[in-house]
N, C-alpha and C positions, 0 to 999 in steps of 0.2 A: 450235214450237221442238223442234230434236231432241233424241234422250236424251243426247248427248253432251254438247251448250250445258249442256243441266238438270245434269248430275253436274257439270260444272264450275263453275256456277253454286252448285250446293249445299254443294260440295265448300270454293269460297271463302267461303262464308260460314259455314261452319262454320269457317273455319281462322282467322278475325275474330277473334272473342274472345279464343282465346287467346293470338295474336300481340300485340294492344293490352296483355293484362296483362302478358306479360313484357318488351316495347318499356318499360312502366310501369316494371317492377321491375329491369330491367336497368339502367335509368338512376339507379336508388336504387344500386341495387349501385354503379355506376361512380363516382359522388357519394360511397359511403363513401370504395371504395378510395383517391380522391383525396384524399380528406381522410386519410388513414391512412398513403397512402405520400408527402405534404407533405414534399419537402425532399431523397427518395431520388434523384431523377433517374428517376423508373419514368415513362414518357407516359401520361395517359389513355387512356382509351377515345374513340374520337369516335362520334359518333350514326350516323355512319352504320354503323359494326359495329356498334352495338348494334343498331339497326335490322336487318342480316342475320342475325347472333344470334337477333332475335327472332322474323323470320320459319323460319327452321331451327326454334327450339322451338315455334310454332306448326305449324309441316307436320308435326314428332315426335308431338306429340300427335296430333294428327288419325290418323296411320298408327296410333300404338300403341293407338287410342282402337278401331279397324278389327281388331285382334285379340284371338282370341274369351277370351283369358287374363288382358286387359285387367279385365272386369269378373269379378272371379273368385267375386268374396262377395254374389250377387245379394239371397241369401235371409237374408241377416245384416244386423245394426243396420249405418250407413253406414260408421263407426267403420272396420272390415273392409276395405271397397274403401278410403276413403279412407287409410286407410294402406299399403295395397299400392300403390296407385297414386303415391303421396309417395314409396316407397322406388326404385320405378321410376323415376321421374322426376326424383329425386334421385340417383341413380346414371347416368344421363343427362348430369345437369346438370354432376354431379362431371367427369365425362369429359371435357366441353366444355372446363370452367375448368380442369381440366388440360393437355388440350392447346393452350389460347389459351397459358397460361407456354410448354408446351412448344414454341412457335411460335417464339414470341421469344428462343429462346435456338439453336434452330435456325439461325437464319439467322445466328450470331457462331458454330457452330461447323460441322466438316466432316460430319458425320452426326449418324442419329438417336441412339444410345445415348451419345454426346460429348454431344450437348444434353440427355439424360435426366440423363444424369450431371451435369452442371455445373448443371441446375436443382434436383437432389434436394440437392446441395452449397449454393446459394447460394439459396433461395426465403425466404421468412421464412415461418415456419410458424404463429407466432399470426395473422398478417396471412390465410394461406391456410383457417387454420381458421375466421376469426370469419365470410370473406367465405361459405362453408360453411354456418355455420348458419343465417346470413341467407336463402339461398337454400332451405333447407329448410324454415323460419318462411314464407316465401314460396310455396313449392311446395306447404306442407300448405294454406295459406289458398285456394289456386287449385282443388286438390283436393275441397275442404270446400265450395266454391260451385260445382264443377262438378258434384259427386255429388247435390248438392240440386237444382241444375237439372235433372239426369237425374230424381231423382225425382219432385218437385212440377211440374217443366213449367216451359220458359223462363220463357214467356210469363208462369204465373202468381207465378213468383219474380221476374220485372220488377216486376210488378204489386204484389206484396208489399214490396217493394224500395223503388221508386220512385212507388208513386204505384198507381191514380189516392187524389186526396186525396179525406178524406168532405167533404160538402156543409158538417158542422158541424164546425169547428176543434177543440171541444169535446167531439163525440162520442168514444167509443173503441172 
């Protein structure tokens, strides 16, 4: 196999995991918002942007995961990375969910700072902040299993995880 098949090869399966968990969590999100914006006239989300959504935050990570600033607090409790990595990735995230509104408001007016302006005037802002923290609750928990994978080894954090089971249901 050449080295290019292999890096792309590796390169997709690294990008696996974390596309599945935000595919996961974006659809939580999209399920609040629906339930919160009932009644406004706002459209959902459908699966299939979440699903490009989640491939976009899966390929973010993988690149940001590729620079050397990424893991900045090797030599410190996880605590450290894992919150450098949450503020990064929530500040990402913010970006996104920012310009998905500033999307849609884009296209009812003639330019960008008409649609900045008509979204900063008309967004609902408890609506914008709780969907916020969610995604931070969310981004820290992705963080907190990524950083223990990186430490303890995938494999053996499957294995801790999920199994294998001991022989005695009983034992501990």
């Amino acid at each position: 196999m050449s080295n290019l098949v292999k890096t792309i090869k590796h390169e997709l399966a690294e990008m696996v995991p974390p596309t599945i968990y935000f595919f996961v969590i974006l659809h939580i999100v999209a399920i609040i918002r629906v339930l919160m914006n009932r009644g406004t006239g706002i459209p959902p989300a459908t699966t299939m942007s979440i699903a490009v959504a989640a491939l976009i935050l899966g390929k973010a990570v993988l690149l940001a995961n590729a620079f050397p600033f990424i893991n900045r607090f090797p030599a410190k409790p996880l605590i450290w990375n894992v919150c450098w990595k949450t503020a990064l990735y929530f500040l990402v995230a913010s970006l996104i969910h920012y310009l998905e509104h500033l999307s849609d408001y884009w296209k009812e007016t003639p330019g960008f700072a008409a649609a900045n302006e008509k979204l900063l005037s008309e967004i609902v802002w408890p609506h914008f902040w709780a969907i916020q923290i969610l995604l931070a609750v969310l981004i820290f928990m992705y963080c907190v299993a990524s950083e223990l994978a990186r430490v303890i080894g995938r494999d053996k954090l499957k294995k801790m995880f999920f199994g294998p089971l001991s022989p005695n249901p009983m034992a501990t």
